[in-house]
C-alpha positions in Angstrom: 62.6 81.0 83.1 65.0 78.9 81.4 64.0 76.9 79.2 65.2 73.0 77.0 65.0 74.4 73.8 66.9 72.9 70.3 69.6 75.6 71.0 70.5 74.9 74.2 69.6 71.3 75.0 68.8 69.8 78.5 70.9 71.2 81.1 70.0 74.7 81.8 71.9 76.1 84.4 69.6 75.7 87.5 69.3 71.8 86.5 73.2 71.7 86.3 73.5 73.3 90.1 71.0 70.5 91.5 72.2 67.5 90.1 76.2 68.6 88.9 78.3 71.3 89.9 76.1 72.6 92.8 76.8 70.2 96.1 80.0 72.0 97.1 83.6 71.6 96.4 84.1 68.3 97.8 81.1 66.6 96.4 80.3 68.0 93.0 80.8 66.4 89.9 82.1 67.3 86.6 80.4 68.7 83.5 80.9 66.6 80.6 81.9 68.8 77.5 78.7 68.9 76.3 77.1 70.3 79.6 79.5 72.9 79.7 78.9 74.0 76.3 75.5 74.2 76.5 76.1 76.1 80.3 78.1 78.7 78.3 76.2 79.1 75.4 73.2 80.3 77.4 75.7 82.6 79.1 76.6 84.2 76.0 73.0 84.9 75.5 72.1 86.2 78.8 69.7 83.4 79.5 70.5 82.7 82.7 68.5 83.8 86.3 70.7 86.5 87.5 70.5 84.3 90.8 71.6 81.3 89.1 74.1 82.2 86.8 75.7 83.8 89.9 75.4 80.5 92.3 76.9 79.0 89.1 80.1 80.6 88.5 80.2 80.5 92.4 79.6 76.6 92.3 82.8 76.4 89.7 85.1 78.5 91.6 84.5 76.0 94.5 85.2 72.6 92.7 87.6 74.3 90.1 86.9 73.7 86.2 88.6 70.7 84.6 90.7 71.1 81.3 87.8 69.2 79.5 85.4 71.8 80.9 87.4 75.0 80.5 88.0 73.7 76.5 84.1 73.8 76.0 84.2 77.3 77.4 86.8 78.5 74.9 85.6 76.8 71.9 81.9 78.5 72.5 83.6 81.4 73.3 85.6 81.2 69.7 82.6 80.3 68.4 79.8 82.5 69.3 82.0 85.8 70.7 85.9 85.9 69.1 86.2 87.7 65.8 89.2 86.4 65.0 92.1 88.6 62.7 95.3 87.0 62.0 98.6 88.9 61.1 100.8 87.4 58.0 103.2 87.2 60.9 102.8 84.6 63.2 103.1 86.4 67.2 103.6 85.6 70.5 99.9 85.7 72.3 99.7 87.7 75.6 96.5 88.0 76.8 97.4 87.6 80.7 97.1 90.9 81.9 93.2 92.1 81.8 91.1 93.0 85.3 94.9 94.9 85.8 97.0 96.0 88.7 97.1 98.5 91.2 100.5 98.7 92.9 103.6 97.4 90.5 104.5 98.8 87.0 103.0 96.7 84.2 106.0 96.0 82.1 104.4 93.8 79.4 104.0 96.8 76.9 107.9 97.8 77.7 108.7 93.9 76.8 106.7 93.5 74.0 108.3 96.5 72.1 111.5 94.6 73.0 110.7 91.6 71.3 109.1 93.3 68.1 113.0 95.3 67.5 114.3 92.2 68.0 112.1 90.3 65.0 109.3 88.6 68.0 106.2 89.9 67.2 103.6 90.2 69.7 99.8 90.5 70.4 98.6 92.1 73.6 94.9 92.3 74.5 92.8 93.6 77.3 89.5 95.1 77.8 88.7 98.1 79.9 88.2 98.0 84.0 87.8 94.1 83.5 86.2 92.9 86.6 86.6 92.2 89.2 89.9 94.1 90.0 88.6 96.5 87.2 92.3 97.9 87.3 95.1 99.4 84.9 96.0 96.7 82.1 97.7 97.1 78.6 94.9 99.7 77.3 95.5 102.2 79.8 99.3 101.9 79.3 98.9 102.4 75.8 96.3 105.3 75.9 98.8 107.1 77.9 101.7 106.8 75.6 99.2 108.0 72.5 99.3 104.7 70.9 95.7 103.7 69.4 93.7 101.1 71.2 90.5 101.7 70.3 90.8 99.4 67.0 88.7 97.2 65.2 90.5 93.5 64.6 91.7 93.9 61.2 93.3 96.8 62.5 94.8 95.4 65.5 96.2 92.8 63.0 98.0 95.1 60.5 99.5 97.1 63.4 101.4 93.9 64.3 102.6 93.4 60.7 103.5 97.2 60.5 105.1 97.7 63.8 105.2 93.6 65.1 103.5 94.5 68.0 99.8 94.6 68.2 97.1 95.5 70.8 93.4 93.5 70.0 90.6 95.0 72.4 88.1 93.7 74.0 85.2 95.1 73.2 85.7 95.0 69.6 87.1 90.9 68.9 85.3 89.6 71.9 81.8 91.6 72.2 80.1 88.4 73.8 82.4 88.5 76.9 82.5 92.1 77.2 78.8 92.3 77.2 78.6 90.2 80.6 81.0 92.4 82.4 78.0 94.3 84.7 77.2 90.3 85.9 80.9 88.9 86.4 81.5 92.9 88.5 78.4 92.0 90.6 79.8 88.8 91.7 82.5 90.3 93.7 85.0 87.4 92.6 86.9 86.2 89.8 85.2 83.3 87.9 85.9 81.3 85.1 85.8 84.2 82.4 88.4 85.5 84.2 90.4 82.5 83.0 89.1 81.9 79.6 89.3 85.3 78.3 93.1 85.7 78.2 93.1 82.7 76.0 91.0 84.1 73.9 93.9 84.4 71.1 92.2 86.5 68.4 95.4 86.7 66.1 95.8 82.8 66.0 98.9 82.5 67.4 100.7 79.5 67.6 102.5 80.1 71.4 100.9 81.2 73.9 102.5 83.2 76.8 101.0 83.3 80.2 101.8 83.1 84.2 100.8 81.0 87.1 100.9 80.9 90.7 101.0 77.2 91.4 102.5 74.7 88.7 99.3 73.0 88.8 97.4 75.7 86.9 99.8 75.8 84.0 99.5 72.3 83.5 95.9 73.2 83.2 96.0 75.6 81.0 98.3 73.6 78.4 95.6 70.5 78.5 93.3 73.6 77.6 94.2 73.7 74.5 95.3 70.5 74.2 91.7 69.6 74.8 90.1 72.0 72.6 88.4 71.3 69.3 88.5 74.7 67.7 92.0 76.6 68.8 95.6 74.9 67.8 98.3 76.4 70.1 100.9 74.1 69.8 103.5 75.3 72.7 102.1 77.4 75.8 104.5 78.6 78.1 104.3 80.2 81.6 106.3 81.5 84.1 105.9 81.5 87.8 104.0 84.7 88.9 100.6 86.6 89.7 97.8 84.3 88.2 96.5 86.8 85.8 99.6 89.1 85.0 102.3 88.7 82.6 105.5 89.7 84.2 107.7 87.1 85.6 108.0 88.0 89.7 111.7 88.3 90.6 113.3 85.5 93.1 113.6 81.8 92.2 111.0 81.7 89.3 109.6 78.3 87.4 108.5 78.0 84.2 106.4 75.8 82.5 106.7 74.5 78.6 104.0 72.8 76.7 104.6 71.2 73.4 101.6 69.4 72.2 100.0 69.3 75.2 103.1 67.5 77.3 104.7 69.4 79.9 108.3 70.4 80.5 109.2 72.8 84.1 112.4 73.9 85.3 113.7 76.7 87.6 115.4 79.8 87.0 116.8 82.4 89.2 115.9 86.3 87.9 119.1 87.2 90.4 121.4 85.6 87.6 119.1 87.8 85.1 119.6 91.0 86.3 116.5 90.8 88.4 118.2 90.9 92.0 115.5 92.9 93.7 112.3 92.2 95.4 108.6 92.4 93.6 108.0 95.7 96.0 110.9 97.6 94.1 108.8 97.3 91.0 105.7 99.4 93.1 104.8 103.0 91.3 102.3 105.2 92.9 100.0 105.7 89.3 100.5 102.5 87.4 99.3 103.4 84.3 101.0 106.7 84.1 103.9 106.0 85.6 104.3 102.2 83.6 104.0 104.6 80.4 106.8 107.1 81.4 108.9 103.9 83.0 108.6 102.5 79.4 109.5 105.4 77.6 112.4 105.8 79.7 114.0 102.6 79.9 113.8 102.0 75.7 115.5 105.5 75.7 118.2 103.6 77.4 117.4 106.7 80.0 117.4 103.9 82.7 119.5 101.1 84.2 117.6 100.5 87.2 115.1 97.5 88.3 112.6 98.8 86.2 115.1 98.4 83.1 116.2 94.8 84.4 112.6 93.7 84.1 111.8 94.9 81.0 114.8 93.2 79.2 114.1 89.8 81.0 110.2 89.9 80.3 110.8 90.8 76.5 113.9 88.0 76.7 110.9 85.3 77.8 108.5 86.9 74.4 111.9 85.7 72.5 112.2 82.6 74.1 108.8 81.8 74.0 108.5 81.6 70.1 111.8 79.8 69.8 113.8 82.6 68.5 116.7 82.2 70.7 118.8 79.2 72.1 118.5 80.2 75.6 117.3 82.5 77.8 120.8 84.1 78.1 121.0 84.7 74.4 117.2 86.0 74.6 118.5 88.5 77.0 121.8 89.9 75.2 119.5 90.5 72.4 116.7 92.7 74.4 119.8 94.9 76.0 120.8 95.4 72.2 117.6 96.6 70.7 117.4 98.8 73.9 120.9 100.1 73.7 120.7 100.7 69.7 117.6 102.4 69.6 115.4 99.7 67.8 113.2 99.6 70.8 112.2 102.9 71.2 112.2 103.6 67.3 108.8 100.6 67.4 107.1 102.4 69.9 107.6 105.4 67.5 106.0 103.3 64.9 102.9 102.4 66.9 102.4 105.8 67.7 101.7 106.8 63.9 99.8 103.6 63.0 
């Protein structure tokens, strides 16, 4: 039974469903930040009624967490779960891409070898079957193109400064999270976590890079971290495409800049990037195999299809987003360079012996 103990305080979950969060989506109220970090705490340590915790992250899906509320979650998170290893590098952080796809080719390892030959370094993380998709994400990518993934954080942050790209997993910088994976799979939905734990940012990077559906849950996101008390992510930015992936969906695309928690959107159209082709042409039959041998191919400058498109406009964005280009355009030219010189395909070369 859960109990008011000097850990927790007053609000265990069950008393936060009847008089907070549990009326419905049109009548429940907000946590303040101290009820949602006490709500996640005792998540962290399993404390919870299966029942309740359940009806819980049910409860939030429904009225939608606040920035105020979603900060708690990631400064307990940081705080109790996150073993945090920094690179002497500061990277790009791309944590979008964790309960996975099924259909299209995940092109984020492909555009973050990209970025590393051109002088962006970048941090991936996932875990393994993240719920509730529970589909192929960074890991199973790299697994199949013999790159280590399986790595402890200190590891994960010297493979960025040898290569300057860098895979953190899961299990191993985020145990607390990972440990409630049976509960969040049982739910049958995504929840919160789902949200929180690609912002996890275990290499302390100073940009985030991420993707929305609506423009609404960027500006979320940025006032995040703007509303945290533990992380400092001083530009976030995010590009119109499947909540929870990190490649940018072809057509007319927006994206979102946060500097300091204020917000700056504007439109692009991937046509005038190469990307003239619909989402369905990026579809493979075995997405992590096939993503692997797609990535392979294209920084072997083997391909000059869709598939390469993508990858040069996604690992022009990783460029972009930590300033180190003028535009978009110049982000671009550069990714077809590294590709067409060899640079690319000479990092992936790298990871493989680290």
């Amino acid at each position: 039974m859960a109990q008011t103990t000097e850990r927790y305080g007053d609000w265990p979950l069950k008393r936060l469903m009847t008089e907070v969060v549990g009326s419905g989506h049109k009548s429940a109220d907000d946590m303040t930040r101290e009820q949602a970090r006490e709500a996640f705490t005792r998540i962290l340590d399993g404390e919870p009624d299966h029942t309740t915790l359940g009806a819980f992250w049910l409860a939030n899906r429904w009225k939608r967490n606040t920035p105020e509320e979603l900060a708690a979650y990631i400064d307990v998170m940081a705080e109790e779960s996150v073993e945090f290893a920094a690179p002497d590098c500061d990277p790009v952080d791309c944590g979008a891409n964790y309960d996975g796809k099924g259909r299209s080719a995940i092109l984020g390892v492909g555009a973050g070898l990209v970025a590393a030959a051109a002088g962006t370094p970048v941090v991936t993380h996932s875990g393994d079957r993240v719920p509730t998709q529970e589909q192929d994400a960074y890991k199973h990518v790299l697994d199949e193109l013999g790159v280590r993934t399986d790595l402890a954080p200190e590891e994960s942050a010297e493979m960025v400064d040898e290569t300057g790209f860098g895979f953190y997993y899961q299990p191993n910088f985020n145990p607390g999270i990972d440990a409630i994976s049976e509960r969040r799979a049982m739910m049958g939905v995504r929840t919160f976590v789902n949200t929180i734990e690609t912002l996890a940012n275990p290499a302390e990077a100073s940009v985030h890079l991420g993707s929305f559906y609506h423009l609404p849950y960027a500006k979320r996101i940025i006032d995040t971290f703007a509303e945290s008390e533990h992380y400092e992510v001083p530009r976030v930015v995010m590009f119109q495409g499947m909540e929870g992936y990190d490649d940018i969906r072809p057509g007319s695309t927006t994206v979102a800049v946060g500097e300091d928690g204020d917000l700056d959107d504007f439109e692009i159209k991937t046509a005038e990037y190469g990307m003239d082709f619909d989402a369905e042409d990026l579809g493979v039959d075995d997405v992590a195999a096939d993503s692997a041998t797609i990535t392979e191919e294209v920084l072997a400058g083997e391909r000059d299809d869709q598939f390469a498109d993508a990858v040069a406009l996604n690992g022009a964005f990783r460029i972009y987003a930590r300033e180190d280009c003028d535009s978009l355009d110049e982000g671009l030219s550069t990714a077809r360079e590294v590709i067409a010189d060899g640079s690319a395909a000479s990092v992936l070369d790298d990871l493989r012996d680290v």
